[in-house]
Every structure is written in structure tokens, then in C-alpha cells.
ROTORTI-991634 format. One line per field, with one value per residue: x, y, z of N, C-alpha, C in turn; residue in one letter. Coordinates in nm, 4 decimals, always signed. Atoms other than C-alpha are relative to their C-alpha. Layout:
<recs>
n.xx: (X  ...)
n.yy: (Y  ...)
n.zz: (Z  ...)
ca.xx: (X  ...)
ca.yy: (Y  ...)
ca.zz: (Z  ...)
c.xx: (X  ...)
c.yy: (Y  ...)
c.zz: (Z  ...)
code: (A  ...)
</recs>
This chain:
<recs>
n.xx: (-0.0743  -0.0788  -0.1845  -0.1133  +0.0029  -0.0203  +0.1680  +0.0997  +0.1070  +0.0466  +0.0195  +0.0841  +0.1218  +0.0220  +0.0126  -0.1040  -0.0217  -0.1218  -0.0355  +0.0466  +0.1400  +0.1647  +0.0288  -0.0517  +0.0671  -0.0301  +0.1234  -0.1071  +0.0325  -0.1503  -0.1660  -0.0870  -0.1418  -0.1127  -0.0291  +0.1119  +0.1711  +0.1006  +0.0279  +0.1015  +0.0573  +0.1579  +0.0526  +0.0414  +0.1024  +0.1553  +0.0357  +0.0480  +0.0995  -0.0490  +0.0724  -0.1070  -0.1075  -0.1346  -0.1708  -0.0711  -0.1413  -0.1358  -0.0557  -0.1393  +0.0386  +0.0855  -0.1144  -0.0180  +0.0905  +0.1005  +0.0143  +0.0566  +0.1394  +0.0987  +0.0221  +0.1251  +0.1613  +0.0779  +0.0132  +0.0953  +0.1284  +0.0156  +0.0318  -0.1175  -0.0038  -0.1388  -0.0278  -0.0937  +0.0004  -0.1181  -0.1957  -0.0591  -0.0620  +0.1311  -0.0488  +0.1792  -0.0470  +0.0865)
n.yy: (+0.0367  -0.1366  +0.0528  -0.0554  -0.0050  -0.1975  -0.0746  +0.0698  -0.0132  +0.1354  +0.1002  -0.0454  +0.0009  +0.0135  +0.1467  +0.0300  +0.1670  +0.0191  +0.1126  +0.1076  +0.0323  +0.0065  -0.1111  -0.0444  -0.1080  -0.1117  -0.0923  -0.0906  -0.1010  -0.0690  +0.0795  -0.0910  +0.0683  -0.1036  -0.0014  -0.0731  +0.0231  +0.0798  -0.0874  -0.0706  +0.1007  -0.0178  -0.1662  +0.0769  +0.0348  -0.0533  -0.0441  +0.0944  +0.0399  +0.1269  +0.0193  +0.0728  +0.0582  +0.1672  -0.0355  +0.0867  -0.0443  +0.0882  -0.0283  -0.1126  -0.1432  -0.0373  -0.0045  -0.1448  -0.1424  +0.0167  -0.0905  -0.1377  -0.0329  +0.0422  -0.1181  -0.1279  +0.0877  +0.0086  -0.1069  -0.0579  +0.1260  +0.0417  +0.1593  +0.0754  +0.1213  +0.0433  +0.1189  +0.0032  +0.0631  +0.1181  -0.0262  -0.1146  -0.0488  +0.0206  -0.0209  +0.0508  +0.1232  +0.0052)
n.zz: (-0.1195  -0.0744  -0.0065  -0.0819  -0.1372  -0.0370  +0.0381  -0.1234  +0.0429  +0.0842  -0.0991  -0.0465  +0.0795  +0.0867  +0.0223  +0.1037  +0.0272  -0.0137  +0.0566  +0.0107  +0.0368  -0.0683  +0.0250  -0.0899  -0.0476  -0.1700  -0.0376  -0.0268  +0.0429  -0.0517  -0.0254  -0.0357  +0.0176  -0.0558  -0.1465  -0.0937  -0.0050  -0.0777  -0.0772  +0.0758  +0.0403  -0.0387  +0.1184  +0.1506  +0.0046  -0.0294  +0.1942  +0.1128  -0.0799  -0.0023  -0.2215  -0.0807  +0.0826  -0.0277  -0.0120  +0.0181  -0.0481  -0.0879  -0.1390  +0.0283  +0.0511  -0.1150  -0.0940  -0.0092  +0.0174  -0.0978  -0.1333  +0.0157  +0.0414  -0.0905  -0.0404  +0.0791  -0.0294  -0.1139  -0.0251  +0.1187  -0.0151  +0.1193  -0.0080  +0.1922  +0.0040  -0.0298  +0.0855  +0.0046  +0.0994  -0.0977  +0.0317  +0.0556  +0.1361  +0.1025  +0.1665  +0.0946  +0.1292  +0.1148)
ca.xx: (-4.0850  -3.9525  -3.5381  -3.4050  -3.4172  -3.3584  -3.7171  -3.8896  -4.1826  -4.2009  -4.3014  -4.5803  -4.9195  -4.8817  -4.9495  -4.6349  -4.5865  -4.2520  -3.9949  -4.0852  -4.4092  -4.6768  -4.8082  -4.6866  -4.8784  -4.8252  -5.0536  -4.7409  -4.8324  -4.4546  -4.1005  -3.8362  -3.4740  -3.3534  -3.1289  -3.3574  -3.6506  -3.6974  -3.7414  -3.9727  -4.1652  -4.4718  -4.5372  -4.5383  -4.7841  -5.0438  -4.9780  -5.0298  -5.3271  -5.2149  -5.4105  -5.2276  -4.9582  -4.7260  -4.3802  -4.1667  -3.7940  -3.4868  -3.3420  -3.0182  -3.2411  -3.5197  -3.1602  -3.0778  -3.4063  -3.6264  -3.5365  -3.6325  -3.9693  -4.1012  -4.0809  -4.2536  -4.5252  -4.6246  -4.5777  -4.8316  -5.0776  -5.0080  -5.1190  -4.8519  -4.8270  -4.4494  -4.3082  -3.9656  -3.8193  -3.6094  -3.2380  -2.9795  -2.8666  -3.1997  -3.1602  -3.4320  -3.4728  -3.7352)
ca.yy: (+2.7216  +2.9547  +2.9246  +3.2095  +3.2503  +3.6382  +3.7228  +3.6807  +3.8110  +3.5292  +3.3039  +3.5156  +3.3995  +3.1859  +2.8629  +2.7555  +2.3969  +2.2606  +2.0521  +1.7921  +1.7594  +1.8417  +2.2059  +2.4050  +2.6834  +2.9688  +3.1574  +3.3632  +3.6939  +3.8175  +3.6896  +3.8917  +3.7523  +4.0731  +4.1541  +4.1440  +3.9815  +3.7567  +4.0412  +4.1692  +3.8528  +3.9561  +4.3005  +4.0869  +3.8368  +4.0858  +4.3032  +4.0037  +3.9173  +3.5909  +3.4522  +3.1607  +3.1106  +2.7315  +2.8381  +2.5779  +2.6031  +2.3210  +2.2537  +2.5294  +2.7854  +2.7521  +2.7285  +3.0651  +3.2756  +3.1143  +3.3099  +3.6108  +3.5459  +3.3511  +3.6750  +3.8759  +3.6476  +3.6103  +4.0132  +4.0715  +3.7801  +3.6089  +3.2097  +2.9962  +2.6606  +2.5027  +2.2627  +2.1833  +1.9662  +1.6598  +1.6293  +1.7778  +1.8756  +1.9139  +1.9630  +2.0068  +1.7313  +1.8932)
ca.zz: (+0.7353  +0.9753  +0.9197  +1.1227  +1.4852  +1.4795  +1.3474  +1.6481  +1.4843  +1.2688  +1.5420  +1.6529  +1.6290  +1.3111  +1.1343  +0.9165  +0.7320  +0.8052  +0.6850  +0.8768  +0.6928  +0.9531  +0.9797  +1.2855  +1.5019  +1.7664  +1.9555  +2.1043  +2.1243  +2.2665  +2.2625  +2.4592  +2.4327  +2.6035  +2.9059  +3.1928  +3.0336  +3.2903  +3.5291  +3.2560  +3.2487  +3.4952  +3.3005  +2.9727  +3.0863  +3.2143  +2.8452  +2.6778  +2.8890  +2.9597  +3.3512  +3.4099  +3.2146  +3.1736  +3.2153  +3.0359  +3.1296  +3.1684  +3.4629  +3.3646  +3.2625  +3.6166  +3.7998  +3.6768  +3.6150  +3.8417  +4.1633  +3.9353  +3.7944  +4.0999  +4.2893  +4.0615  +3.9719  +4.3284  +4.3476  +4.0305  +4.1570  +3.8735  +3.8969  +3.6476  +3.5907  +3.6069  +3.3231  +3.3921  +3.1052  +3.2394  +3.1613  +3.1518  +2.8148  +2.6214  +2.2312  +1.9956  +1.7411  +1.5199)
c.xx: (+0.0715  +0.1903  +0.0704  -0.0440  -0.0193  -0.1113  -0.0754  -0.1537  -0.0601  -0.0700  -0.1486  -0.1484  -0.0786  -0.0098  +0.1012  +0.0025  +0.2208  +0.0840  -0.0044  -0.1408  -0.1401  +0.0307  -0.0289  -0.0891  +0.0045  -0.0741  +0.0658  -0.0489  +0.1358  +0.1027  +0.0751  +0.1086  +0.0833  +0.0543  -0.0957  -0.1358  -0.0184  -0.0475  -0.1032  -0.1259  -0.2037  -0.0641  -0.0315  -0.1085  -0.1362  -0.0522  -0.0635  -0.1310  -0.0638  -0.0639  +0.0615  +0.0973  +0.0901  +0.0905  +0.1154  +0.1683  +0.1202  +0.0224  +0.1191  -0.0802  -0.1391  +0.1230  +0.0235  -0.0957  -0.0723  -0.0105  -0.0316  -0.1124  -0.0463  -0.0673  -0.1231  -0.0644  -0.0793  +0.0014  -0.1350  -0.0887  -0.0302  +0.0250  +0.1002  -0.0415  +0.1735  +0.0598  +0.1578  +0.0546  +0.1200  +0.0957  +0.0470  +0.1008  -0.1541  +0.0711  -0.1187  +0.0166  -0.0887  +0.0442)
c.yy: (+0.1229  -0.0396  +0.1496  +0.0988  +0.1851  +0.0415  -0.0416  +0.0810  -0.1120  -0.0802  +0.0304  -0.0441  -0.0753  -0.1374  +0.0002  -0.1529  -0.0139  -0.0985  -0.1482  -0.0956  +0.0574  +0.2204  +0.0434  +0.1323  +0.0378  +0.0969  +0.0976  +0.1422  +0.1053  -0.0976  +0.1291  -0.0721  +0.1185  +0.0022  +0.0201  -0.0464  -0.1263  +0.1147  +0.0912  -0.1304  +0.0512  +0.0928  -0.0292  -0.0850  +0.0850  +0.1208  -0.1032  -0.0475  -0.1499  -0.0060  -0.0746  -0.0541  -0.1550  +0.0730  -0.1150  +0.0469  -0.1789  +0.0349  +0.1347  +0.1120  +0.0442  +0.0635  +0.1928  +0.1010  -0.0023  +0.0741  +0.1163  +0.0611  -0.0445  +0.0829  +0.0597  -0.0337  +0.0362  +0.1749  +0.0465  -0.0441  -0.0769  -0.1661  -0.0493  -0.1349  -0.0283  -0.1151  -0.0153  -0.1173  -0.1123  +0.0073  +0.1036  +0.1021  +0.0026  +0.1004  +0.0060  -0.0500  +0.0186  +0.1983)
c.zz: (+0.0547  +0.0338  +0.1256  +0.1138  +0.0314  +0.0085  +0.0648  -0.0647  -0.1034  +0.0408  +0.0743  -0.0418  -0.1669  -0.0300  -0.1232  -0.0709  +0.0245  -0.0860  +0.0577  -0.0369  +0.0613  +0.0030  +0.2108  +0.0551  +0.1395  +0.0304  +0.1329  -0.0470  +0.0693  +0.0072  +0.0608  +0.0520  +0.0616  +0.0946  +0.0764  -0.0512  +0.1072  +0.1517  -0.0246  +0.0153  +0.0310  -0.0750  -0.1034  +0.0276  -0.0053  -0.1333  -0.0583  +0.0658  +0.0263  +0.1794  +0.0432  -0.1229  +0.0011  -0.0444  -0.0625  -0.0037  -0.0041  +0.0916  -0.0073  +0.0117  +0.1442  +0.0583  -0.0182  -0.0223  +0.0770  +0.0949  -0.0690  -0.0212  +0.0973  +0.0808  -0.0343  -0.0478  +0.0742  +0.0270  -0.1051  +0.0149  -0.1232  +0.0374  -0.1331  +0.0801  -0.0371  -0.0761  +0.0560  -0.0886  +0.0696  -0.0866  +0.0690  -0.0466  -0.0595  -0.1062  -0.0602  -0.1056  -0.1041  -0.0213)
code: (X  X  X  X  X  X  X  X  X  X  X  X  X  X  X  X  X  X  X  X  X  X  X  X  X  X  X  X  X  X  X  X  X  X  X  X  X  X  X  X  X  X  X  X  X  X  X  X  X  X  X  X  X  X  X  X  X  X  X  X  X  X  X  X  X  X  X  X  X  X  X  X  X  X  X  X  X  X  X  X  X  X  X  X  X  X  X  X  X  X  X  X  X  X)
</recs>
């Protein structure tokens, strides 16, 4: 099981079993938690060689990054797809 959030390499690319029994897998080939990664976002898809990407976001977190990646998407010609997660307070329960 993957316990701590820091090791974003952990998360990368892997199949883990969890504690809630079932067996977990990521085909994440970047995480960036840094200042400014959503301004980084388009430059990371087209490294990672990602074509159309799903964007999953809460409403809090479109509210504030959205006006940054929508931009630069449509500047890179980069096709996404748009999840926005209803609520809002979302929690994760697993």
C-alpha cells in the first residue's frame, strides 16, 4: 500500500494491493504538486505524450486553476476531456 503522499514517485505507473482488499493501478507517468504547475500543465502533457487528456478537478480547484490551463491547452492544441467532480466538499473515502 502506498501510505505517504510525499513520494510522488510511488504513484507512478504501478500496481499496489491495498488495504481495502482490491489491487490498485496507475498508468501516471508525472505528478507535479509545484508552484505553477498548473501553468506547467500543457508542457507536461505533450512530455508525457498524453493526446487527449481527462482533466479531473472539483469545483474549488477548476474555480482557481481553470482560467490557467484552459489557455494553454487551447495555445498547445491540446484536445482534453473535462471531469468536474460534483459537490462541494469532496473527501476521499478509500
Amino acid at each position: 500500500m502506498l501510505s505517504d503522499v510525499n513520494d510522488r514517485n510511488g504513484y507512478l505507473n504501478k500496481t499496489f494491493s491495498c488495504s481495502c482488499g482490491r489491487v490498485h493501478k496507475t498508468s501516471l507517468k508525472s505528478i507535479n504538486l509545484e508552484k505553477g504547475a498548473a501553468r506547467a500543465l500543457a508542457a507536461q502533457i505533450i512530455s508525457d505524450g498524453y493526446r487527449c487528456p481527462l482533466i479531473v478537478a472539483d469545483r474549488n480547484t477548476w474555480s482557481a486553476a481553470g482560467g490557467f490551463i484552459e489557455p494553454e491547452l487551447k495555445k498547445a492544441g491540446i484536445t482534453y476531456r473535462l471531469h468536474i467532480l460534483p459537490g462541494e466538499e469532496i473527501h476521499p473515502d478509500e
